[in-house]
TIVEXSE-493601 format. One record per residue (C-alpha): z negated, x, y negated; residue in one letter. Coordinates in steps of 0.2 Angstrom, whole numbers. Example, Ala and Ser with C-alpha at 12.3 -4.5 7.8 and 13.67 -1.06 7.14 Angstrom:
<rec><Z>-39</Z><X>62</X><Y>22</Y><res>a</res></rec>
<rec><Z>-36</Z><X>68</X><Y>5</Y><res>s</res></rec>
! end
This chain:
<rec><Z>-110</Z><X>-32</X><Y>12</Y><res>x</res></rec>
<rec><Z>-107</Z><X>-19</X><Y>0</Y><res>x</res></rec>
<rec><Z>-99</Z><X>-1</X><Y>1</Y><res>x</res></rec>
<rec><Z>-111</Z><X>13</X><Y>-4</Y><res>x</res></rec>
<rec><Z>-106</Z><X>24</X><Y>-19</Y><res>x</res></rec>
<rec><Z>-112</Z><X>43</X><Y>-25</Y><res>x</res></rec>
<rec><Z>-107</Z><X>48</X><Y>-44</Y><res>x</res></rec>
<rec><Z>-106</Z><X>67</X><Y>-44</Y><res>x</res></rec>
<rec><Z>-111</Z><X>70</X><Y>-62</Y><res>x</res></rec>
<rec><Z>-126</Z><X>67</X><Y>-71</Y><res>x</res></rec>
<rec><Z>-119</Z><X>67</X><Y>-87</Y><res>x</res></rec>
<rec><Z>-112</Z><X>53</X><Y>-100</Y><res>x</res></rec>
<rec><Z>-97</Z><X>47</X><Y>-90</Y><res>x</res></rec>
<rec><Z>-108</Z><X>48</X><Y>-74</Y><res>x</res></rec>
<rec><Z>-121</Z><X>40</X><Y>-79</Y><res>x</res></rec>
<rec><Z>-113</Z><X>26</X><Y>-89</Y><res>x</res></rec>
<rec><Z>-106</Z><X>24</X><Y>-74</Y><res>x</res></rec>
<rec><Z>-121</Z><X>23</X><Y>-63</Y><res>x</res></rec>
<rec><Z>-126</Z><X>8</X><Y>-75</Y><res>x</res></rec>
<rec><Z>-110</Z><X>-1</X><Y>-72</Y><res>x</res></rec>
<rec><Z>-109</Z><X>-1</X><Y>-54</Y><res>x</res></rec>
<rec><Z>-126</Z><X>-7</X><Y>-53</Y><res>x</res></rec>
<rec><Z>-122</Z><X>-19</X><Y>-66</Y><res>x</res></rec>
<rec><Z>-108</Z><X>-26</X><Y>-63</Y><res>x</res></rec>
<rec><Z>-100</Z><X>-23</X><Y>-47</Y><res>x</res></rec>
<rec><Z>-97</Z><X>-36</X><Y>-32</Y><res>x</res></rec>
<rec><Z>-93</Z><X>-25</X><Y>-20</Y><res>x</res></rec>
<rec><Z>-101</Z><X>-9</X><Y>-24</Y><res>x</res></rec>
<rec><Z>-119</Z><X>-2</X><Y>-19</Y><res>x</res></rec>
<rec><Z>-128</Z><X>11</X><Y>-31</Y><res>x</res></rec>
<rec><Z>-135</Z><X>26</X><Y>-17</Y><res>x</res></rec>
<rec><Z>-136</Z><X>43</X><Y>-25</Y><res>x</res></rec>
<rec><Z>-133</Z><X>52</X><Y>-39</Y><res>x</res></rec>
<rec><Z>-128</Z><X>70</X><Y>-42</Y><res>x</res></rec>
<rec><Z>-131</Z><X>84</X><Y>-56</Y><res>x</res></rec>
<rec><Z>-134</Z><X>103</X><Y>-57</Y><res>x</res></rec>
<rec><Z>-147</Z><X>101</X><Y>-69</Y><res>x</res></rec>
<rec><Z>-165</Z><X>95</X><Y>-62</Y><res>x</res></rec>
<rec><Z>-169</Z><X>90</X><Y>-82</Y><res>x</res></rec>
<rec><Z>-155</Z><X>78</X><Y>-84</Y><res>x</res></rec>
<rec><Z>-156</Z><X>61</X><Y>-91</Y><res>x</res></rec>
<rec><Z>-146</Z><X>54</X><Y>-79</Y><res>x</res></rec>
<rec><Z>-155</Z><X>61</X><Y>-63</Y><res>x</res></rec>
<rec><Z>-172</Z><X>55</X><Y>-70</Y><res>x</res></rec>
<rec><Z>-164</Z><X>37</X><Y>-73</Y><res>x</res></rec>
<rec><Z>-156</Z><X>38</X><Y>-57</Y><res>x</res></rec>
<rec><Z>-173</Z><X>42</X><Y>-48</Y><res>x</res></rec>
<rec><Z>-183</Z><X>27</X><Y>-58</Y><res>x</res></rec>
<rec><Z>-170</Z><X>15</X><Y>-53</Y><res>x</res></rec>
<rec><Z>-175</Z><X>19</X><Y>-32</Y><res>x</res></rec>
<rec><Z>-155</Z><X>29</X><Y>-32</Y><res>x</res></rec>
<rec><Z>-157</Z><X>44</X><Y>-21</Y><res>x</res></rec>
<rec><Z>-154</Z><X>60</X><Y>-32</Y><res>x</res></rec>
<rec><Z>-151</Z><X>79</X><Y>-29</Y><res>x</res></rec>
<rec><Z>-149</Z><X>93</X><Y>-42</Y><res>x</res></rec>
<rec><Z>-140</Z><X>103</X><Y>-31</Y><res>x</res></rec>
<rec><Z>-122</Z><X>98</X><Y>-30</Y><res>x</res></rec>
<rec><Z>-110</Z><X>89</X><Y>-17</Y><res>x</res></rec>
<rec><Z>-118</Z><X>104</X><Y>-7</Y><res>x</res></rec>
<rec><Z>-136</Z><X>93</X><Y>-9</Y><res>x</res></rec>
<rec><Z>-126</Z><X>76</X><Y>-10</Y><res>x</res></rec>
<rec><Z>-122</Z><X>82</X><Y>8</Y><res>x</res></rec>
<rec><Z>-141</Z><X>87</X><Y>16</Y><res>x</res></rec>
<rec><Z>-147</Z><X>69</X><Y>9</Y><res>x</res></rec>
<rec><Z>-149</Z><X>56</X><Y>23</Y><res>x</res></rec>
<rec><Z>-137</Z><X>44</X><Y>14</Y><res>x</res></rec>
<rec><Z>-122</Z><X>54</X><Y>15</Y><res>x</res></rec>
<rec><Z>-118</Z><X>47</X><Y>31</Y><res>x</res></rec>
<rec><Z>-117</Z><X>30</X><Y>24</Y><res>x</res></rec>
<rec><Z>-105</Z><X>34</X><Y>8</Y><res>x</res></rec>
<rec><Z>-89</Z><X>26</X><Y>7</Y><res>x</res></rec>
<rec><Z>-85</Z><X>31</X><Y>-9</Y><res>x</res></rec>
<rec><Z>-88</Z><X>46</X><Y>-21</Y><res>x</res></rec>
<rec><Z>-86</Z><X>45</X><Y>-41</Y><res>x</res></rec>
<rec><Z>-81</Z><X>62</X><Y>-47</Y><res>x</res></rec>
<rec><Z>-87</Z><X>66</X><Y>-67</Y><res>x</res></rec>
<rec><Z>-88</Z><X>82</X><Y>-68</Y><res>x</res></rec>
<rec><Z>-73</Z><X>93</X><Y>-73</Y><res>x</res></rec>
<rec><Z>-55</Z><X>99</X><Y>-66</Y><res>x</res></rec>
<rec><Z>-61</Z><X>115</X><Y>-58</Y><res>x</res></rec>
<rec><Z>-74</Z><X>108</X><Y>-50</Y><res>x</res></rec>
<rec><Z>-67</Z><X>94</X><Y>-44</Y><res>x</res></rec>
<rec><Z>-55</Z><X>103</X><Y>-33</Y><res>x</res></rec>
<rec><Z>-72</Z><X>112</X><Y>-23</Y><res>x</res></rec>
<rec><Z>-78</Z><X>95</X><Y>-22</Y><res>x</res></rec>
<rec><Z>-63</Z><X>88</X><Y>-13</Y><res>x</res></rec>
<rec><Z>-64</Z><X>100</X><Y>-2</Y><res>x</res></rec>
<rec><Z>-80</Z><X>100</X><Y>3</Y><res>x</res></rec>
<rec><Z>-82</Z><X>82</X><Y>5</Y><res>x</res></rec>
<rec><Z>-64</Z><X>80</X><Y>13</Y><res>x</res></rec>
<rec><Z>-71</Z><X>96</X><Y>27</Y><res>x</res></rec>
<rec><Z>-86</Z><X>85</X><Y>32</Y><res>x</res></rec>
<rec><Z>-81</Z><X>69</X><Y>30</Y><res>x</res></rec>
<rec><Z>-61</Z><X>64</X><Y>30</Y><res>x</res></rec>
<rec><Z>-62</Z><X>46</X><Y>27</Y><res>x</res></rec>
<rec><Z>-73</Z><X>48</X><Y>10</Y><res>x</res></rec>
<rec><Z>-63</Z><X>39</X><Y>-6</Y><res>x</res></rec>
<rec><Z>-65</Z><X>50</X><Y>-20</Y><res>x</res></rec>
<rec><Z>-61</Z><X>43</X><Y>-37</Y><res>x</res></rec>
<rec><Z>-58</Z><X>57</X><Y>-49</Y><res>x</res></rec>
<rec><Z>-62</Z><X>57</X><Y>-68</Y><res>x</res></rec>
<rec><Z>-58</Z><X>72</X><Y>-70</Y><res>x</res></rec>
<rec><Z>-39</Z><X>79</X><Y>-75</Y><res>x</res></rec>
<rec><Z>-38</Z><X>89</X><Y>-61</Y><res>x</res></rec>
<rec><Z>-26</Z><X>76</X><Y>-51</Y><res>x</res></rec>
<rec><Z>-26</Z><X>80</X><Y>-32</Y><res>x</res></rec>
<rec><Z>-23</Z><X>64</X><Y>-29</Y><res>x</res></rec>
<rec><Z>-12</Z><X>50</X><Y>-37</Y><res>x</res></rec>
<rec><Z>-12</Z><X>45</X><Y>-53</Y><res>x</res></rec>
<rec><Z>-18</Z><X>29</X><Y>-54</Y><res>x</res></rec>
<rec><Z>-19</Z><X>15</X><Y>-68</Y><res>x</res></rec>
<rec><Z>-26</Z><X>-2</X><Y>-62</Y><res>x</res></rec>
<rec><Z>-16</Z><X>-13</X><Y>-72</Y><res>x</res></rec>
<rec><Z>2</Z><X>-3</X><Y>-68</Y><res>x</res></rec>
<rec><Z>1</Z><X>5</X><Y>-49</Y><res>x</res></rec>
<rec><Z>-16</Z><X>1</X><Y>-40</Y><res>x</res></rec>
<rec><Z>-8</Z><X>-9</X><Y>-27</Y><res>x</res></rec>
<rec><Z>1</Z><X>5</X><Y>-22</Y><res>x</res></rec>
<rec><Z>-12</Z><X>19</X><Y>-21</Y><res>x</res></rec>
<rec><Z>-26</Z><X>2</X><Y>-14</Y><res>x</res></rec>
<rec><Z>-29</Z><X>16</X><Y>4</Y><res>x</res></rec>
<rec><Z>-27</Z><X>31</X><Y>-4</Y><res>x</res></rec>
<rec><Z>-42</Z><X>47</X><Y>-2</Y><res>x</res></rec>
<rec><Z>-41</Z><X>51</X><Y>-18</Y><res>x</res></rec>
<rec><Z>-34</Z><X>44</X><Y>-32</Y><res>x</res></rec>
<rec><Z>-36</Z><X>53</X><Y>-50</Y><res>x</res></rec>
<rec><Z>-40</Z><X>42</X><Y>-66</Y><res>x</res></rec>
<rec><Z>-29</Z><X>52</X><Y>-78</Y><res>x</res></rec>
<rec><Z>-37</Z><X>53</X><Y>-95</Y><res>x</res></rec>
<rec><Z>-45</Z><X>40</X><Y>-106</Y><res>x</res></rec>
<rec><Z>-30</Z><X>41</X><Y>-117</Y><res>x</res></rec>
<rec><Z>-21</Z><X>39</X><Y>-102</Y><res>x</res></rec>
<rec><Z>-30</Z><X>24</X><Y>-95</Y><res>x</res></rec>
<rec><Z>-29</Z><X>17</X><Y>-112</Y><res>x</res></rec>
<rec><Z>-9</Z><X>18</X><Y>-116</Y><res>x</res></rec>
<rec><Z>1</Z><X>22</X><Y>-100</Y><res>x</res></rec>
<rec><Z>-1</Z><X>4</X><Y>-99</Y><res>x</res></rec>
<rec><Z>7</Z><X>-1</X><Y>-114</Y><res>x</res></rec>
<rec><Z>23</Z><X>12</X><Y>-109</Y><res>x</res></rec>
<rec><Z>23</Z><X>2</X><Y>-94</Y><res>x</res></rec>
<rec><Z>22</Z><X>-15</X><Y>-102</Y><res>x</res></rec>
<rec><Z>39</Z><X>-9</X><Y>-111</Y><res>x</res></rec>
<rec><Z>47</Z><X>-2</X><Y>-97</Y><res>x</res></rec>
<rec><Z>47</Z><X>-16</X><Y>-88</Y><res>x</res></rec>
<rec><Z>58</Z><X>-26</X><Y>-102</Y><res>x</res></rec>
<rec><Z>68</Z><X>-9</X><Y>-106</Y><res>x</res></rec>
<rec><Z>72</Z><X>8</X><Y>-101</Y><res>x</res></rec>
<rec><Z>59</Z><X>19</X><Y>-111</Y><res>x</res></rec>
<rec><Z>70</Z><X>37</X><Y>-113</Y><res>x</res></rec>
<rec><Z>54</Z><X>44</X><Y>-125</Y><res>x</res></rec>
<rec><Z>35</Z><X>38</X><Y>-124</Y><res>x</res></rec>
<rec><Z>22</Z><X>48</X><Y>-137</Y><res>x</res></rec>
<rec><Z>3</Z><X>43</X><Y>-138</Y><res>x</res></rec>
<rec><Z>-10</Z><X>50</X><Y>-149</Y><res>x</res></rec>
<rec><Z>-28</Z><X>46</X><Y>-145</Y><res>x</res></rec>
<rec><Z>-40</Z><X>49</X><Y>-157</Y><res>x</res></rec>
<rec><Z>-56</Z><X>47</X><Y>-154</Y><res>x</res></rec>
<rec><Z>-74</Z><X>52</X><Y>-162</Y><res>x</res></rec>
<rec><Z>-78</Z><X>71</X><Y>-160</Y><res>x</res></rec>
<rec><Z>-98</Z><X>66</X><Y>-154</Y><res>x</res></rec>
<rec><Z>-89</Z><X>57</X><Y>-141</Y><res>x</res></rec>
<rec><Z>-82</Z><X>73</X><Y>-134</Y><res>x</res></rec>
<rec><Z>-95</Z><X>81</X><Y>-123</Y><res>x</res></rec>
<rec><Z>-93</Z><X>98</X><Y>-115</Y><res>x</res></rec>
<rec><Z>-79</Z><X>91</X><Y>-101</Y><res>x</res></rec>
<rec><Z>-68</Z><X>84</X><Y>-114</Y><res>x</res></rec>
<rec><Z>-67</Z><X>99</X><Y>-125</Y><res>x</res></rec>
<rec><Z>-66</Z><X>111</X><Y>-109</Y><res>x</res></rec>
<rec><Z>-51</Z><X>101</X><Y>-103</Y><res>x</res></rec>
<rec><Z>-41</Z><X>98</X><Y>-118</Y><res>x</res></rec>
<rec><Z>-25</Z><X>106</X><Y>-110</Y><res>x</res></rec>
<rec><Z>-28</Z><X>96</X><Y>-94</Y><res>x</res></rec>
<rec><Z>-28</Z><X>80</X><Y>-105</Y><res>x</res></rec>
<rec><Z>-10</Z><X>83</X><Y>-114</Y><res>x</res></rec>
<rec><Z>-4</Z><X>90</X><Y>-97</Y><res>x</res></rec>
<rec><Z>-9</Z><X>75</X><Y>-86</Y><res>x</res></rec>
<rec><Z>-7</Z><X>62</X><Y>-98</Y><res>x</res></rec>
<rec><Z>11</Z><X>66</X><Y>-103</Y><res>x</res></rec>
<rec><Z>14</Z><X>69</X><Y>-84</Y><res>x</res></rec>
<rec><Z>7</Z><X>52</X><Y>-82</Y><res>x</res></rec>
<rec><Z>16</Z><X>42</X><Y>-95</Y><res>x</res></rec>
<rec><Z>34</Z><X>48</X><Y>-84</Y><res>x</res></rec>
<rec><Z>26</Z><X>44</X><Y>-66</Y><res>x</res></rec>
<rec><Z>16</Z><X>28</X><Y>-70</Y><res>x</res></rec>
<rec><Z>22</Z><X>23</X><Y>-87</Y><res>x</res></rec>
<rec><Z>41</Z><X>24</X><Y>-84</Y><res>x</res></rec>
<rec><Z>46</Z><X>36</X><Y>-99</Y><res>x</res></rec>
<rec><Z>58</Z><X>47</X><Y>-96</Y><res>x</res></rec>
<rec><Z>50</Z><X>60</X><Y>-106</Y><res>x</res></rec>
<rec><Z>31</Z><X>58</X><Y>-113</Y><res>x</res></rec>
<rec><Z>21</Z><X>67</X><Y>-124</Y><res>x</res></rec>
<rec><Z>0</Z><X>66</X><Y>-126</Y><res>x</res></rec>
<rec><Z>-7</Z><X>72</X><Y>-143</Y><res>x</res></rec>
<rec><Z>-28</Z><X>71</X><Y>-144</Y><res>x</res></rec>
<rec><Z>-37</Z><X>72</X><Y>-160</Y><res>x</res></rec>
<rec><Z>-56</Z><X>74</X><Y>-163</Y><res>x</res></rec>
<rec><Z>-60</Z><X>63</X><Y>-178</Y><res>x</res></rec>
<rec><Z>-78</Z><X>71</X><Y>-184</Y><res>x</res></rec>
<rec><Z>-78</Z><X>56</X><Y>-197</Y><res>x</res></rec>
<rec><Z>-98</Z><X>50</X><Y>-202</Y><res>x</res></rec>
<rec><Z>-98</Z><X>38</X><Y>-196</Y><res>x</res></rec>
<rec><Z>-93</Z><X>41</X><Y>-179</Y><res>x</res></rec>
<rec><Z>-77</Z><X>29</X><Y>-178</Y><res>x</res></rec>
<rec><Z>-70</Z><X>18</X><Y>-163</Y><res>x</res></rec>
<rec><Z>-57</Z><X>24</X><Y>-151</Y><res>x</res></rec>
<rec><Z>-39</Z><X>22</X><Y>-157</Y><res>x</res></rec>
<rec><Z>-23</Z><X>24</X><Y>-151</Y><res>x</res></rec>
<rec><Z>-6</Z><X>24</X><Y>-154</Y><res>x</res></rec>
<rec><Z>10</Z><X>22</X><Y>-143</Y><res>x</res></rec>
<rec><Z>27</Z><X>25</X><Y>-148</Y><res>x</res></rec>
<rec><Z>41</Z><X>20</X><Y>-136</Y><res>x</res></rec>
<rec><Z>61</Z><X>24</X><Y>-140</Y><res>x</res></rec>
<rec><Z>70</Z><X>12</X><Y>-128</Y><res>x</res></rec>
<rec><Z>84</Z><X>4</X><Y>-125</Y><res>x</res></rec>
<rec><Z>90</Z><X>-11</X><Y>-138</Y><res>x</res></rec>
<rec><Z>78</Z><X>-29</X><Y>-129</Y><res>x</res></rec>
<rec><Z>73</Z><X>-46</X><Y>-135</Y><res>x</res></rec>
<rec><Z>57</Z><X>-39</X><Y>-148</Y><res>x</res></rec>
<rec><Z>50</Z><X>-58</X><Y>-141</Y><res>x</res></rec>
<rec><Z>50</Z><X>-50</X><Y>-124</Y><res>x</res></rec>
<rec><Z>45</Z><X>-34</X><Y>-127</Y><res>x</res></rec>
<rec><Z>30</Z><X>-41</X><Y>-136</Y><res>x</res></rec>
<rec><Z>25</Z><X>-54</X><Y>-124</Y><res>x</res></rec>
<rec><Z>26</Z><X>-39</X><Y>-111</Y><res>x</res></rec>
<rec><Z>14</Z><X>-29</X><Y>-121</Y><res>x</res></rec>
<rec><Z>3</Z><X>-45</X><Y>-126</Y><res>x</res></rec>
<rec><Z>2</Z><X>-48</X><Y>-106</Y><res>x</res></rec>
<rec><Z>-4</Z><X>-32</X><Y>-102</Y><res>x</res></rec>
<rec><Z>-19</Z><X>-31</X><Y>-115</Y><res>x</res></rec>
<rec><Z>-25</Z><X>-47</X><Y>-107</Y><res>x</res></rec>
<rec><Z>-27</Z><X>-38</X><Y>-92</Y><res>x</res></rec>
<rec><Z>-35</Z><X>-24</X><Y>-97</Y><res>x</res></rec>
<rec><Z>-46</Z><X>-32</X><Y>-109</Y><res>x</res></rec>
<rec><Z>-52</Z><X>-40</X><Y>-92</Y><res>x</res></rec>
<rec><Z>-61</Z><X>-25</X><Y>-87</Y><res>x</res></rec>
<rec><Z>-60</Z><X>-16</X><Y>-103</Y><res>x</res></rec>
<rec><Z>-69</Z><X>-30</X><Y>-114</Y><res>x</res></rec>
<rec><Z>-69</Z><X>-16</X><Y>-129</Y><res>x</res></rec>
<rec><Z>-49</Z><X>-15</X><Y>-128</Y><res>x</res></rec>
<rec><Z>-36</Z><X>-25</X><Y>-141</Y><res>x</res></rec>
<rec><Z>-22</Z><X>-23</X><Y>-150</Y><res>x</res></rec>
<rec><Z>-26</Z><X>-17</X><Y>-169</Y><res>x</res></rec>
<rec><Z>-12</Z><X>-26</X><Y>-177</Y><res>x</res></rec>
<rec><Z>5</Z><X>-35</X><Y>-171</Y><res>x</res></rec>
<rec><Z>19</Z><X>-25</X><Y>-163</Y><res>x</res></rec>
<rec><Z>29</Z><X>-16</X><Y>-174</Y><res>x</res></rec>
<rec><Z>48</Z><X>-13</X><Y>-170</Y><res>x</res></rec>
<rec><Z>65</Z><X>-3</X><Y>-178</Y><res>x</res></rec>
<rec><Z>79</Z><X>-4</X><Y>-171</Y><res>x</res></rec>
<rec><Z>88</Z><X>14</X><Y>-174</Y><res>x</res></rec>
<rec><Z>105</Z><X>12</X><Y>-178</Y><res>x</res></rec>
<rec><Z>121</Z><X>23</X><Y>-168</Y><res>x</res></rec>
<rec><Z>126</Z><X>27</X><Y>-187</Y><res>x</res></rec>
<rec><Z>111</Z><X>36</X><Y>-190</Y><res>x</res></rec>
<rec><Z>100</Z><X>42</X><Y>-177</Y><res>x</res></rec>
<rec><Z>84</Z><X>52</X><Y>-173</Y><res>x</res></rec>
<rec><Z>82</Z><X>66</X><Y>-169</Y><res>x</res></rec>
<rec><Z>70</Z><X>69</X><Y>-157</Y><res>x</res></rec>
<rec><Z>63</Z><X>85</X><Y>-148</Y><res>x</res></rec>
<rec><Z>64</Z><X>85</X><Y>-131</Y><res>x</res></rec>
<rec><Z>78</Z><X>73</X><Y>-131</Y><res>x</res></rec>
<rec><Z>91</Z><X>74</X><Y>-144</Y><res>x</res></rec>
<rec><Z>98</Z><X>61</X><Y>-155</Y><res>x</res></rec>
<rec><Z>91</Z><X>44</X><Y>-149</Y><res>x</res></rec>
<rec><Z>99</Z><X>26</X><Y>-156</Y><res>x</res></rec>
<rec><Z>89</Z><X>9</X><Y>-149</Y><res>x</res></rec>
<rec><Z>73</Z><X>1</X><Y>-150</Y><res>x</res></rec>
<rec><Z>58</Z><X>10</X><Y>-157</Y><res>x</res></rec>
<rec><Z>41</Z><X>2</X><Y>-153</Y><res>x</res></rec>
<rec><Z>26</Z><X>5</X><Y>-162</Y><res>x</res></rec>
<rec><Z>9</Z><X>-1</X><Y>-153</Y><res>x</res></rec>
<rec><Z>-11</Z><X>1</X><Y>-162</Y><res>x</res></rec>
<rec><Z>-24</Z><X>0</X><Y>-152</Y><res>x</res></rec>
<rec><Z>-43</Z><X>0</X><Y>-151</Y><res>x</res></rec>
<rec><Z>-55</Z><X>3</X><Y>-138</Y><res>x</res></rec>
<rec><Z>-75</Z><X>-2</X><Y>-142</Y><res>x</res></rec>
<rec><Z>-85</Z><X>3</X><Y>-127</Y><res>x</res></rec>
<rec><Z>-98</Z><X>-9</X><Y>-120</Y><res>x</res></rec>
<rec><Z>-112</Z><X>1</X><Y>-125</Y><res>x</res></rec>
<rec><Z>-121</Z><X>1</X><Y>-108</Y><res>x</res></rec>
<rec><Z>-128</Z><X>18</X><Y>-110</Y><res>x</res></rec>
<rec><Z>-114</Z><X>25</X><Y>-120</Y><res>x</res></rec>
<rec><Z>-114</Z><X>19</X><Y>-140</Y><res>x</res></rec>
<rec><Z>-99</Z><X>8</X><Y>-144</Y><res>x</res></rec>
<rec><Z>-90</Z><X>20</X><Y>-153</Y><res>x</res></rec>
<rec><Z>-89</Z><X>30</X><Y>-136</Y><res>x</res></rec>
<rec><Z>-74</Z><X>20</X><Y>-130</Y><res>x</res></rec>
<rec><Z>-64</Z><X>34</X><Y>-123</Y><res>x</res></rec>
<rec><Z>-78</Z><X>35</X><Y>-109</Y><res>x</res></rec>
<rec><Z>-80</Z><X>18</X><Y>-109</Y><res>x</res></rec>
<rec><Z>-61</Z><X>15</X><Y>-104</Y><res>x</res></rec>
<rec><Z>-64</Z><X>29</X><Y>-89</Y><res>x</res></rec>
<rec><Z>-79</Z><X>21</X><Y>-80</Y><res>x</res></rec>
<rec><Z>-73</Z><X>4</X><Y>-83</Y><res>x</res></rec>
<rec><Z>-55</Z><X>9</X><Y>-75</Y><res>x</res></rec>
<rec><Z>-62</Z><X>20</X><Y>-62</Y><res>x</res></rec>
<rec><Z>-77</Z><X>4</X><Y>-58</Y><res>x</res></rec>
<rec><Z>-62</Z><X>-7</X><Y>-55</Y><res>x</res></rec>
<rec><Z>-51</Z><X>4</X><Y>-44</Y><res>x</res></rec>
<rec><Z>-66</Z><X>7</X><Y>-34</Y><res>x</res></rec>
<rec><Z>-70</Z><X>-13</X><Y>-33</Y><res>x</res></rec>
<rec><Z>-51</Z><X>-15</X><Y>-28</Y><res>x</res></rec>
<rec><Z>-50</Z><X>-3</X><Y>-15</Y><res>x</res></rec>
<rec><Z>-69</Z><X>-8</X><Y>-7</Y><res>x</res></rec>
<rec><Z>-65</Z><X>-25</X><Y>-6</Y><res>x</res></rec>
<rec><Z>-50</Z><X>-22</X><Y>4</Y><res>x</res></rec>
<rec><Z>-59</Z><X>-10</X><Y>14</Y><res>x</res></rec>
<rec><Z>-73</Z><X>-22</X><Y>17</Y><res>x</res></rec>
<rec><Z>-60</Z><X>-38</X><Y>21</Y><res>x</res></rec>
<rec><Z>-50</Z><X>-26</X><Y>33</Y><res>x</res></rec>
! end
């Protein structure tokens, strides 16, 4: 027995996401997608793959037979919209678990590798940002050798990997994802800086994380981070460290000064990551998406297979 799924959003993310649920999930049944435009790619494969379609919103995603069946509602559209299609979904059917792609964050943040677990019954649980889904983890993987008093993550990724969401939402992305890296990562203070690389070339997915902590073991602090890559390279196969842990130790003598903080002395940790996506309908250099299916695929895979054990 599997739970059945809708994806609101036809485009890149839902559709990439379309072909990982019916790819790779366990648990997880393909039963409708959803788009507000009759011509889009992602409709027609959705129609030739036997998935039940409708260009007419949640408002159609909630006239189709299958609707009663739903468990579970992917939601790749954008901020604004997502908060309608909450509402909507939650007025005629308040057991549905929505998964939100979006920056809109109703619900609770929710990383799979740092705070699942806690959020496994939740309605609605929000997927932060693919920069957040792609560092938060590493903030976390310090903070739990160190207190982190400053976490700051740049993501850069290629600017063809930016669709029309992205771009629309770039406040929403710094907003959340600095929120996020305090709630979920452990930082006392975070900041989120995105770059659109328009190299040719389109280029990979990078990130970087900096960390100013506490003074730890640089072993522990490194295993920590090694451990956590691991597990997200389980579901993130595209998703490794570029190089080895870098760290400085900032002495009281001479400290830095840091906005938002003031002076800091302690350990300064320097992580470089890359994310290749998996190219399942994506290309590979598209791994800021990538990182968003496959992370919002294995909350939902999580959280049906509890509700199917229950």
């Amino acid at each position: 027995m599997k739970a059945k799924v809708a994806i609101v959003g036809s485009g890149n993310i839902g559709t990439d996401l379309m072909v990982k649920v019916m790819r790779n999930s366990n648990h997880l049944e393909m039963a409708a997608m959803v788009g507000i435009d009759p011509n889009s790619d992602g409709l027609a494969r959705a129609a030739h793959l036997g998935v039940a379609t409708t260009h007419e919103g949640v408002q159609g995603l909630t006239r189709l037979p299958i609707f009663k069946d739903i468990d579970f509602v992917f939601d790749a559209t954008s901020a604004g919209a997502h908060v309608k299609n909450d509402a909507l979904l939650r007025e005629l059917k308040p057991s549905i678990r929505v998964i939100d792609l979006t920056p809109a964050a109703i619900g609770p943040y929710c990383v799979p590798v740092v705070n699942l677990d806690a959020h496994i019954d939740a309605l609605n649980v929000n997927m932060v940002t693919c920069g957040g889904q792609a560092t938060i983890p590493i903030v976390a993987a310090v903070s739990r050798v160190a207190k982190v008093h400053y976490a700051e993550i740049v993501a850069s990724i290629s600017s063809k990997s930016a669709g029309p969401g992205t771009r629309a939402n770039i406040d929403e992305f710094t907003e959340t994802t600095s929120k996020a890296i305090e709630v979920v990562g452990g930082a006392s203070k975070g900041k989120a800086i995105i770059v659109l690389n328009p190299a040719e070339p389109p280029v990979m997915m990078r990130d970087t994380v900096y960390t100013l902590s506490e003074v730890a073991e640089r072993e522990e602090v490194e295993a920590s981070i090694e451990d956590t890559v691991a597990k997200v390279n389980a579901y993130v196969p595209g998703y490794r460290l570029k190089q080895r842990v870098q760290f400085d130790e900032i002495p009281a003598n001479a400290p830095l000064n840091v906005p938002g903080l003031g002076k800091f002395s302690g350990l300064k940790t320097s992580v470089f990551l890359e994310v290749e996506g998996a190219a399942h309908y994506l290309p590979a250099y598209a791994g800021n998406l990538d990182i968003m299916t496959s992370a919002a695929l294995a909350t939902a895979e999580r959280m049906a297979q509890s509700l199917l054990s229950a």
